[in-house]
C-alpha positions as CSV (number, residue, x, y, z in Angstrom):
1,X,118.1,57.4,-61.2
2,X,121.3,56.2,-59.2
3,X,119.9,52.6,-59.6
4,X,118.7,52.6,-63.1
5,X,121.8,53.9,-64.6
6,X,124.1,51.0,-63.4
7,X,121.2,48.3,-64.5
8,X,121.2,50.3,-68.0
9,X,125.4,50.4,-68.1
10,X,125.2,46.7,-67.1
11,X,122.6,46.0,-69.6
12,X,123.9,48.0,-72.7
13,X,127.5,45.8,-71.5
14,X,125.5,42.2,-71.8
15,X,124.0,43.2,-75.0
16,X,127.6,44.4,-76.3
17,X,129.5,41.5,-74.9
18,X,126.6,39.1,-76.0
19,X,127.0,40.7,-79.7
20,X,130.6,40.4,-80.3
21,X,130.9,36.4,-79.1
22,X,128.0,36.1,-81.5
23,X,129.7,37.5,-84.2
24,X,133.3,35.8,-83.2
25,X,131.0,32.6,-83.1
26,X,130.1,33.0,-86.2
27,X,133.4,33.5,-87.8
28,X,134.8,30.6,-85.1
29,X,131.7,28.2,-86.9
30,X,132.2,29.3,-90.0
31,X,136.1,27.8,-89.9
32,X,135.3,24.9,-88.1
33,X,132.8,23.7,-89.7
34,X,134.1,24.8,-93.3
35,X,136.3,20.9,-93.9
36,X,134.2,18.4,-91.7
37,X,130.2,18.4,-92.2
38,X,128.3,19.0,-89.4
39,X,125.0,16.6,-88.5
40,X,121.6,16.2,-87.1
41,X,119.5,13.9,-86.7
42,X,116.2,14.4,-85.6
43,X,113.7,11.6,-84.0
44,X,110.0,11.7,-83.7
45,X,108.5,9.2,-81.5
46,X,105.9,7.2,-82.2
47,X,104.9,8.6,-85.6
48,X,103.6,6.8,-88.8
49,X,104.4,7.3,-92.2
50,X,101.2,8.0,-93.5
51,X,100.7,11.0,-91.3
52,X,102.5,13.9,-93.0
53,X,101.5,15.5,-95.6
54,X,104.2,15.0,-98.3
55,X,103.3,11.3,-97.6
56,X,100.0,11.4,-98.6
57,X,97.5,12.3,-95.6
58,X,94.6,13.9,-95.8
59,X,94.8,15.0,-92.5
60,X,98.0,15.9,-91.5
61,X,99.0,19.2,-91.3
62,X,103.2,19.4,-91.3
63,X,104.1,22.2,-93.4
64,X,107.2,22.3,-92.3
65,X,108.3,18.7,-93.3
66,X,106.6,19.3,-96.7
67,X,108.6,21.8,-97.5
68,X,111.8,20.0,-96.0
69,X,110.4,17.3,-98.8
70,X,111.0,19.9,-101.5
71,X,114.7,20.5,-100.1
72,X,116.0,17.4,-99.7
73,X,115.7,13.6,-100.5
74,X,112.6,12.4,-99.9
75,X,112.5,8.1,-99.1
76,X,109.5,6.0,-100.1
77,X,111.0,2.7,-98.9
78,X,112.5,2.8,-95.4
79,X,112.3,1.0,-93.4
80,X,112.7,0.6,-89.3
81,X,114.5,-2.9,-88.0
82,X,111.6,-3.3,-84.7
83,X,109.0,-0.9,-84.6
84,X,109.6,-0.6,-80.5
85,X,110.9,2.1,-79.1
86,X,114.1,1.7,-77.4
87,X,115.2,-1.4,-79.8
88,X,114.2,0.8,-82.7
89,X,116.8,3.8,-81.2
90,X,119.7,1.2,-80.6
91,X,119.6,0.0,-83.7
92,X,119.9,3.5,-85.0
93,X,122.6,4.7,-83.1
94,X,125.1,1.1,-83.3
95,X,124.2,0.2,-87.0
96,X,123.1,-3.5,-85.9
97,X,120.2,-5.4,-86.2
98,X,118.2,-5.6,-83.1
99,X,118.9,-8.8,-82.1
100,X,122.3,-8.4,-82.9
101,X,122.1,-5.8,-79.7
102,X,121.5,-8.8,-77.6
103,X,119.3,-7.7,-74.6
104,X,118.5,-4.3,-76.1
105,X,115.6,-5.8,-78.8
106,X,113.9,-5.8,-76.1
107,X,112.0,-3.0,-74.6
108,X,113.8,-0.8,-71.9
109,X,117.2,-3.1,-72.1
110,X,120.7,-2.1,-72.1
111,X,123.0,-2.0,-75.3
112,X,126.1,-4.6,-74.4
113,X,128.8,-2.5,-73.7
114,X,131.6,-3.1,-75.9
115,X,129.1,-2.5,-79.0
116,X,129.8,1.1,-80.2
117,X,127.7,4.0,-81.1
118,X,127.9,6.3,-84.1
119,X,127.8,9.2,-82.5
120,X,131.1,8.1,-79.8
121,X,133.0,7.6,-82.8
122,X,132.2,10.7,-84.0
123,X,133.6,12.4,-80.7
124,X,136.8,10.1,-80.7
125,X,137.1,12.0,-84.0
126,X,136.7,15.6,-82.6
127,X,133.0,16.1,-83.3
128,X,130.9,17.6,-80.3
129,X,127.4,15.3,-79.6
130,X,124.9,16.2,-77.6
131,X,121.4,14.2,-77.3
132,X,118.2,17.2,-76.4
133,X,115.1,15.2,-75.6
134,X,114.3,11.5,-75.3
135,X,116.8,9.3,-74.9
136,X,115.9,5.6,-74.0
137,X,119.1,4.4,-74.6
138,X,122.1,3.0,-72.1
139,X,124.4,0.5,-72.3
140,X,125.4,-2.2,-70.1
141,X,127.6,-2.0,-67.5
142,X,131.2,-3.3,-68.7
143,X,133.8,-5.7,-66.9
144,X,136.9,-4.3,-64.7
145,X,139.8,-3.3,-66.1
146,X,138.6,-3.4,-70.2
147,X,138.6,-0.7,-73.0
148,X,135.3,0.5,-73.8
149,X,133.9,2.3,-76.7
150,X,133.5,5.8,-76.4
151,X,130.6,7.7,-74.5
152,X,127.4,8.6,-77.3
153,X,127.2,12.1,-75.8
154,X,128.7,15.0,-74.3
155,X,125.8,16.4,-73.2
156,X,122.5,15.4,-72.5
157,X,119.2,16.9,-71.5
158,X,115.8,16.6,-71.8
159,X,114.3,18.9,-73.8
160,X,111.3,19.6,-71.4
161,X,110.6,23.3,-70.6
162,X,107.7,23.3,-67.7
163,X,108.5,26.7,-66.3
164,X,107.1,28.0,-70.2
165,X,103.7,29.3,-70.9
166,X,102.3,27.1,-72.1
167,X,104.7,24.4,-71.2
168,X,106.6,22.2,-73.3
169,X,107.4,18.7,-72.4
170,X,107.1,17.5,-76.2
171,X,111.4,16.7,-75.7
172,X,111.8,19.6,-78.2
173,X,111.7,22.6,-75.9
174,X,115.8,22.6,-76.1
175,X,116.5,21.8,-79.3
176,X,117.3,25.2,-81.3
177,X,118.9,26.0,-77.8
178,X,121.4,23.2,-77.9
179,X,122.3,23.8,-81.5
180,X,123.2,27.5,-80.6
181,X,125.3,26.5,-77.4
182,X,127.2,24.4,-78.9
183,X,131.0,24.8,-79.4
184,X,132.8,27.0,-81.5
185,X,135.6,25.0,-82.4
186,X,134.3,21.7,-83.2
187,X,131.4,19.9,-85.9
188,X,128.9,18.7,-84.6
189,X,126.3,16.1,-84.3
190,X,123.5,16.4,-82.6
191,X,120.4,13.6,-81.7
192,X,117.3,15.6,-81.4
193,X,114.6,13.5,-80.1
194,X,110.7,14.3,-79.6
195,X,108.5,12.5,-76.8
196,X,105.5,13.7,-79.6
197,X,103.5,11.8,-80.5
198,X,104.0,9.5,-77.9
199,X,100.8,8.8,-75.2
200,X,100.0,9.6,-72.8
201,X,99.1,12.8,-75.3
202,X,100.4,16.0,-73.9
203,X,100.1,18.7,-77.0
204,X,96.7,19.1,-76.1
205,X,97.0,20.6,-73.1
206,X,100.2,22.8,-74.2
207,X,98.8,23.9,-77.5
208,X,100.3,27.4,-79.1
209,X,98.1,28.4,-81.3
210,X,100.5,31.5,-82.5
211,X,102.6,28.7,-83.3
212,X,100.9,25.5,-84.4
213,X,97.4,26.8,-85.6
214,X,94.1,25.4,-84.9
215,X,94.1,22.0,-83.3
216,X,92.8,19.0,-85.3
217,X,88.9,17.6,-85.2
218,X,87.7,14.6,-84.8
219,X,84.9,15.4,-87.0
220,X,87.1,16.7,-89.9
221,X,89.6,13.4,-89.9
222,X,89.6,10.2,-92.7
223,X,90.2,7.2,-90.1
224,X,92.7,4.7,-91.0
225,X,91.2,1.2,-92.4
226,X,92.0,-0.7,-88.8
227,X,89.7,2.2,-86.9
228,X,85.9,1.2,-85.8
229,X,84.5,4.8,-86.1
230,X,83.0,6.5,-82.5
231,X,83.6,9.5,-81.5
232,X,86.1,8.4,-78.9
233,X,88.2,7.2,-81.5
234,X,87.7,10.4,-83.4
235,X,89.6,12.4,-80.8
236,X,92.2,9.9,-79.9
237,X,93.2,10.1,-83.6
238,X,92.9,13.9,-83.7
239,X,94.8,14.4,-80.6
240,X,98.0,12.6,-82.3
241,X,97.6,14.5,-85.2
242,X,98.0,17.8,-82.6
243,X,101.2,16.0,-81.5
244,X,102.4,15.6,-85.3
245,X,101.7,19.1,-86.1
246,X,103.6,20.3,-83.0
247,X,106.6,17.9,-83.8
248,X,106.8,19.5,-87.5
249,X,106.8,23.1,-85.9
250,X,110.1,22.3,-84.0
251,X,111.5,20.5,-86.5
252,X,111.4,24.0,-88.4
253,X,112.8,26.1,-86.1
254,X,116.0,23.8,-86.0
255,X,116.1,24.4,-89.9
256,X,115.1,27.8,-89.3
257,X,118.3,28.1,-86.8
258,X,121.1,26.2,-89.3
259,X,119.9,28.8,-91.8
260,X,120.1,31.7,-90.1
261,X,123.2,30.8,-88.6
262,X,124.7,30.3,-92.2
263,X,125.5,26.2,-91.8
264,X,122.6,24.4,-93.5
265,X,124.8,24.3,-96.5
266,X,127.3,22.2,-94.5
267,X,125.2,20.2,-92.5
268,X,123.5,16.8,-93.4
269,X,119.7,16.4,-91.6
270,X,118.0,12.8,-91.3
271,X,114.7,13.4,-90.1
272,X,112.7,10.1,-89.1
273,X,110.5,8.2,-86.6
274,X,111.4,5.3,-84.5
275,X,107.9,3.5,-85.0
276,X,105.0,3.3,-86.1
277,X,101.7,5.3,-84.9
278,X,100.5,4.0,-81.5
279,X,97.0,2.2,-82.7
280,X,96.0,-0.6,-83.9
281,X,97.5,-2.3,-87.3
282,X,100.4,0.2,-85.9
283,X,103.4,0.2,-83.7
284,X,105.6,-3.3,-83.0
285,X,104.1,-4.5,-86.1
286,X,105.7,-6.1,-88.9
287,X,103.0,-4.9,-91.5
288,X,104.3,-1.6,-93.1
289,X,102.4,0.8,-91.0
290,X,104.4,-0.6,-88.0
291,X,107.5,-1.5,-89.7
292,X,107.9,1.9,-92.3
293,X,108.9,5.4,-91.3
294,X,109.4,8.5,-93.3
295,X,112.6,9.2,-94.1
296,X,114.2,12.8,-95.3
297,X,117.8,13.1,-96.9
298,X,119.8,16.5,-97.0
299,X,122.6,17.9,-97.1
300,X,125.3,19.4,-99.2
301,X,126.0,16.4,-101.5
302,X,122.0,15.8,-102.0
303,X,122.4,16.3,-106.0
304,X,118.2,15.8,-106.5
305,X,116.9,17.8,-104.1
306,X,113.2,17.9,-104.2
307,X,112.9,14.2,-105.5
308,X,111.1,11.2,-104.2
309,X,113.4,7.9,-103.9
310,X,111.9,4.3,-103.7
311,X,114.8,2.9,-102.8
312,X,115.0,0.2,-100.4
313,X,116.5,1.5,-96.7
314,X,117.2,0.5,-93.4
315,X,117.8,2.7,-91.1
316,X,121.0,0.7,-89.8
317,X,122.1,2.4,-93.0
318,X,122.0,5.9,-91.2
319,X,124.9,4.8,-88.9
320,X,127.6,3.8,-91.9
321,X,126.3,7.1,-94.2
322,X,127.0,9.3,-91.1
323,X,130.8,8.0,-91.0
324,X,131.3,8.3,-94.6
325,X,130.3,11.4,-95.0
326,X,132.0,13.0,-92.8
327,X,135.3,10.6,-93.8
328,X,136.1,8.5,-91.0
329,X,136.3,4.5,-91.3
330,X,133.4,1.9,-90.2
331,X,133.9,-0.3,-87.1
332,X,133.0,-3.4,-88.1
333,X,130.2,-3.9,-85.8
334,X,127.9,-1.9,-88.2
335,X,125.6,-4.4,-90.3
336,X,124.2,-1.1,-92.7
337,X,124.9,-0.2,-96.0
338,X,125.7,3.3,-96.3
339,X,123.0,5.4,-98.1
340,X,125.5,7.7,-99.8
341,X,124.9,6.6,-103.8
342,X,121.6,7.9,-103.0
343,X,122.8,11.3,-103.0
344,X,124.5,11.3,-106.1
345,X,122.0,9.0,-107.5
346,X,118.3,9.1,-106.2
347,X,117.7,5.4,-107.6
348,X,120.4,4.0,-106.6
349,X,120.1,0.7,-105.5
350,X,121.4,-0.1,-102.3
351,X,120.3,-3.2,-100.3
352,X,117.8,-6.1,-102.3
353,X,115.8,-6.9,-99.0
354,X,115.0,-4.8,-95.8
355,X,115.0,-6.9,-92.6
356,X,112.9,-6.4,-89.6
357,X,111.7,-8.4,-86.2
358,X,109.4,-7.6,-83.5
359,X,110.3,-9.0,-80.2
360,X,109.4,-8.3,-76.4
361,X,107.5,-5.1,-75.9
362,X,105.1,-5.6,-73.3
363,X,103.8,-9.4,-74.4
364,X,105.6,-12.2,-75.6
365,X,106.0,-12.1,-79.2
366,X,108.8,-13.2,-81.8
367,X,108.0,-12.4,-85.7
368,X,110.5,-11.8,-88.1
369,X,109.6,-10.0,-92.0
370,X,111.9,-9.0,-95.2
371,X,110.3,-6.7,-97.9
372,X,111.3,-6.1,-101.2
373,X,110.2,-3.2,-103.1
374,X,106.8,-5.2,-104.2
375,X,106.3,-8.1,-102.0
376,X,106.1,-8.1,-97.8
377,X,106.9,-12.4,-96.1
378,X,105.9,-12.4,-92.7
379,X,106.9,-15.8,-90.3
380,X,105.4,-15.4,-86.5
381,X,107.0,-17.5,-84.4
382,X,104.2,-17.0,-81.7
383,X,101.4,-17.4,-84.0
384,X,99.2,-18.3,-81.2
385,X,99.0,-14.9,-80.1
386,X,97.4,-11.6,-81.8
387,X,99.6,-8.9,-82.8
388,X,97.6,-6.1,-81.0
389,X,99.9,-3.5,-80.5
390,X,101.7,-2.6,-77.7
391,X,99.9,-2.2,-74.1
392,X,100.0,2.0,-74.3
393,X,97.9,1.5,-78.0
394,X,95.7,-1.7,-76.5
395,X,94.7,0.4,-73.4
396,X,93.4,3.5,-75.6
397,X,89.5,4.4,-76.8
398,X,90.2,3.4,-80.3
399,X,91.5,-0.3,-79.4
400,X,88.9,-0.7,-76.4
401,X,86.1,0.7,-79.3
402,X,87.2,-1.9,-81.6
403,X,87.4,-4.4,-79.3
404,X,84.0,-3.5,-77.7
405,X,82.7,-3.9,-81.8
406,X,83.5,-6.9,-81.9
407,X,82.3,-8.5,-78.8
408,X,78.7,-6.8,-79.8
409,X,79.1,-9.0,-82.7
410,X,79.5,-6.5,-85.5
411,X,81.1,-7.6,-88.7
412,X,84.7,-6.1,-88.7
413,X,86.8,-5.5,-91.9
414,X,90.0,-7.3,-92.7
415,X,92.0,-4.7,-91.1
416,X,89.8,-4.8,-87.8
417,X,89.9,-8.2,-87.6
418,X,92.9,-8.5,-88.1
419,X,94.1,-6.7,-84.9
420,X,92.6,-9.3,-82.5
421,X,93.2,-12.7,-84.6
422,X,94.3,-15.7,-83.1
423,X,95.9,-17.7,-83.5
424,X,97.6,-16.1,-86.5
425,X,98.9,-17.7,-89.9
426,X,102.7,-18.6,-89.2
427,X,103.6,-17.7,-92.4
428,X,102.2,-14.0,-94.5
429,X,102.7,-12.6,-97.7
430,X,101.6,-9.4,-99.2
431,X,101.4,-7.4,-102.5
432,X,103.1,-4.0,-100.8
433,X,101.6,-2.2,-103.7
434,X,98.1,-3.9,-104.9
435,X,97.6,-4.2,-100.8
436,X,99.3,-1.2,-99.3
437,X,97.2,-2.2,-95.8
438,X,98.1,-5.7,-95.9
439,X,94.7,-7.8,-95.9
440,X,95.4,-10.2,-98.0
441,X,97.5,-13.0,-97.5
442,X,98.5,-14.9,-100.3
443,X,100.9,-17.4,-99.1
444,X,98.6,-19.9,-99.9
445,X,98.0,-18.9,-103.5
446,X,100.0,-21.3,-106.4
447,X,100.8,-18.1,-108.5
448,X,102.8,-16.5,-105.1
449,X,104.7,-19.9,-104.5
450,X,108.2,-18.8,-106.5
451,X,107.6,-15.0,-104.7
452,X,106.4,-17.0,-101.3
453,X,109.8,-19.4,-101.3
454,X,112.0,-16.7,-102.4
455,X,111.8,-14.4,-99.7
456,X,111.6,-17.4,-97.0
457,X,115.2,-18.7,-98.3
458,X,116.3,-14.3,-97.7
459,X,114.8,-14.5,-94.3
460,X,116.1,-17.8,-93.4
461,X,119.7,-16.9,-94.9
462,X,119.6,-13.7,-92.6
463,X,118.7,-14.9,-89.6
464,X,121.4,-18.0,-89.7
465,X,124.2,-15.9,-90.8
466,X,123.2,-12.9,-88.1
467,X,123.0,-15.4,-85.6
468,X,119.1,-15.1,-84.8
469,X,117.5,-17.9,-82.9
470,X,113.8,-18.6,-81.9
471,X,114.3,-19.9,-78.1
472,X,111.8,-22.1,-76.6
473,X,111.3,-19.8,-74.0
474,X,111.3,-15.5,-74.2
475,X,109.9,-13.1,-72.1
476,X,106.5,-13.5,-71.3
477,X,103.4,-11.0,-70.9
478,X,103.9,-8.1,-68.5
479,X,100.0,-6.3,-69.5
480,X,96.8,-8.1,-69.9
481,X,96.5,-8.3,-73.3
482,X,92.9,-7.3,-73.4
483,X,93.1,-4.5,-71.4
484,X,96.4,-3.3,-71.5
485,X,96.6,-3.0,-67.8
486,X,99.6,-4.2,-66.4
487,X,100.1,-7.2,-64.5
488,X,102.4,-5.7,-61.6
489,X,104.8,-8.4,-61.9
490,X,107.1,-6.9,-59.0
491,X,110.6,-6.6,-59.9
492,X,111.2,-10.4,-58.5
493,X,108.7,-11.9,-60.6
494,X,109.6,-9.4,-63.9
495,X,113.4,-10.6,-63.1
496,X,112.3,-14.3,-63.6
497,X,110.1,-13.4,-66.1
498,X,113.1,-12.0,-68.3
499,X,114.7,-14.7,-70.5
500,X,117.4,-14.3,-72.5
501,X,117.0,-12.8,-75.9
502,X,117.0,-14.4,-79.5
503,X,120.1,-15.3,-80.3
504,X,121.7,-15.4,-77.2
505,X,122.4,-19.0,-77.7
506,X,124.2,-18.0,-80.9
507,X,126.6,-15.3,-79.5
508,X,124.3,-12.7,-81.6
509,X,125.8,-9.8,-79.9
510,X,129.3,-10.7,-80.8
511,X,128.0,-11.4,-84.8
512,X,128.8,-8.9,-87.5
513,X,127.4,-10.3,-90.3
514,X,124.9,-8.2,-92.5
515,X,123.3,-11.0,-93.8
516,X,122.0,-10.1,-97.1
């Protein structure tokens, strides 16, 4: 009894203690947050339109972001500047185009440093950022003795619980914990990134079922048109969906926690994905199932919640709506259009053309793309080369089953064959809505040839007045690109191997141009 009443006193104490800073929180939040909007944007990783439910699948299973559809702004037109994973993040979080981030439109390279990020500014101007999961981002190392943006973050982590049962290293196991340790005293913004639904897949292994529900069949699933259908494919498809489902559960919780904690009406929530879906006809293309992500709008000034915009959209855009909605002025290093009309006005139109590029990520490539709202114009610049994906989607059972199709010499659809083609046409053009796949080029056709020439002079107007540039030479292959096994370069060889980026003989990084 003499040791169980202290640990009951001590107890009862924590419990008391814990209580009243909650409630002194609460009123601390509740003022600090009740002039400056607080944000959050939250990433998935490797995720493809098509794959939620409010989008149109017939297999997904994301409640969660269904219902966010019915709260908030729903986009039907936005679009992603590189579907590649770090490139795709730095654009985000600086505004710019990729190759307008010099090195960093390339895979796994550094931001330059004197470029800054949305969310410093927000902390120059009192706002507390944290980033909970992946990050992929740095910036370069800058010169003695020079002023340098602000740091992105003030804090950091991971968002990987492996000490849980079952574990969580999805990048979303901290998420509803960093909202609630935030500070009292200042808003907030916080970058809430998933690794789901990135492979190596991992939800399998860690499924809740308490929390996510059954897990996805292979037998029950509608396979994309660029899919040969085996039964290894099957489950490769039905273990990303897991990893969808299990990114819409967390996404919930964090809307489940800004409710609760009486600041959803104060906060603005983008919720998006930083490419497309790791197979075939997906991620690093320029097609729309590389190139377009879902895009969610809410927040306090969102006057048509529950709507549906098709509004073109960038998500360089993200950057300049975050700064002024919360009233603070633009650098003038952002090349985005700020998406706030939309929330007065759900059809309001805010950029004619949405730009996108797909440099380095694992091969050579250099392609370049504008969309209106009809019409996709494609120009590779490597046309030699298919456009298979990166190595991660090339070295999975639903690439190596396409690929083994075709080498058994078994007729393949347009959108199979298309995967492995080359050389490839140097110039494309698509219906976006006759063709939502993309199959059938009509660059050719007389009747396209005003369509065809107007969106070549939009390209070609953007990339001399952003300073884009198609060098001779660019980074070559680091994977086999039949395999997807890598080539284990060494870091000599993958040093020599690096070459400067496009537009590096223009100055690009130092360009601020929007271009359109």
């Amino acid at each position: 009894m003499r040791t169980i009443l202290p640990t009951l006193l001590a107890t009862t104490i924590v419990l008391l203690s814990t209580q009243a800073r909650s409630a002194v929180r609460a009123e601390s939040v509740e003022a600090s947050t009740s002039e400056q909007p607080n944000f959050v944007l939250i990433i998935a990783d490797d995720i493809g339109f098509r794959d939620l439910g409010c989008y149109g699948s017939a297999n997904a299973r994301t409640p969660r972001l269904d219902a966010l559809a019915g709260e908030s702004l729903r986009l039907t037109n936005a679009f992603l500047t590189t579907s590649s994973c770090s490139p795709s993040r730095a654009s985000i979080i600086t505004g710019r185009y990729p190759h307008n981030n010099g090195p960093a439109c390339e895979l796994h390279q550094p931001i330059p440093w004197h470029l800054p990020s949305v969310t410093g500014i927000l902390r120059e101007q009192g706002y507390y950022t944290a980033l909970s999961g992946k990050n992929h981002m740095s910036w370069s190392q800058p010169p003695q003795d020079v002023v340098v943006p602000p740091e992105a973050f003030d804090k950091i982590d991971r968002g990987v619980n492996k000490k849980a049962t079952p574990k969580n290293t999805g990048g979303h196991a901290n998420w509803v914990k960093t909202l609630q340790d935030r500070p009292a005293d200042q808003p907030f913004f916080l970058w809430l990134a998933s690794y789901d639904a990135h492979r190596n897949w991992d939800a399998d292994g860690q499924w809740d079922v308490a929390k996510y529900g059954p897990q996805h069949r292979g037998d029950d699933l509608q396979l994309p048109p660029a899919f040969v259908d085996t039964v290894q494919t099957r489950e490769d498809f039905a273990s990303y969906l897991n990893e969808v489902t299990r990114f819409d559960h967390y996404v919930g919780e964090v809307i489940d926690e800004l409710k609760q904690e009486k600041i959803w009406d104060n906060t603005y929530l983008f919720v998006l994905a930083d490419n497309g879906r790791p197979f075939p006809r997906g991620k690093t293309r320029l097609n729309d199932d590389g190139m377009q992500t879902f895009l969610f709008l809410s927040g306090p000034s969102v006057s048509s919640a529950g709507t549906a915009s098709d509004s073109l959209a960038n998500v360089i855009d993200i950057a300049p709506t975050i700064l002024e909605l919360a009233g603070i002025e633009r650098p003038e290093t952002f090349q985005g259009r700020s998406l706030v009309p939309l929330y007065s006005d759900s059809q309001a139109t805010i950029r004619p053309y949405a730009f996108s590029e797909h440099n380095w990520h694992d091969y050579e490539a250099l392609g370049r793309a504008v969309r209106d709202k009809q019409y996709l114009y494609v120009q590779n610049d490597r046309p030699e080369f298919a456009s298979q994906g990166p190595a991660d989607s090339v070295r999975s059972p639903t690439h190596q089953d396409l690929r083994a199709a075709n080498e058994r010499g078994e007729k393949l659809s347009d959108a199979q064959a298309d995967v492995l083609r080359a050389p490839r046409p140097a110039q494309e053009l698509y219906d976006r809505q006759a063709d939502p796949f993309q199959t059938h080029n009509l660059v050719n056709q007389p009747e396209h040839a005003s369509t065809r020439d107007r969106l070549a002079a939009a390209l070609l107007k953007w990339r001399q007045e952003t300073g884009d540039s198609t060098p001779d030479q660019i980074t070559g292959d680091g994977f086999d690109r039949e395999t997807g096994v890598s080539l284990k370069l060494g870091k000599k060889i993958r040093a020599k191997n690096q070459m400067p980026p496009p537009g590096h003989d223009r100055n690009a990084e130092r360009v601020n141009a929007e271009g359109v």
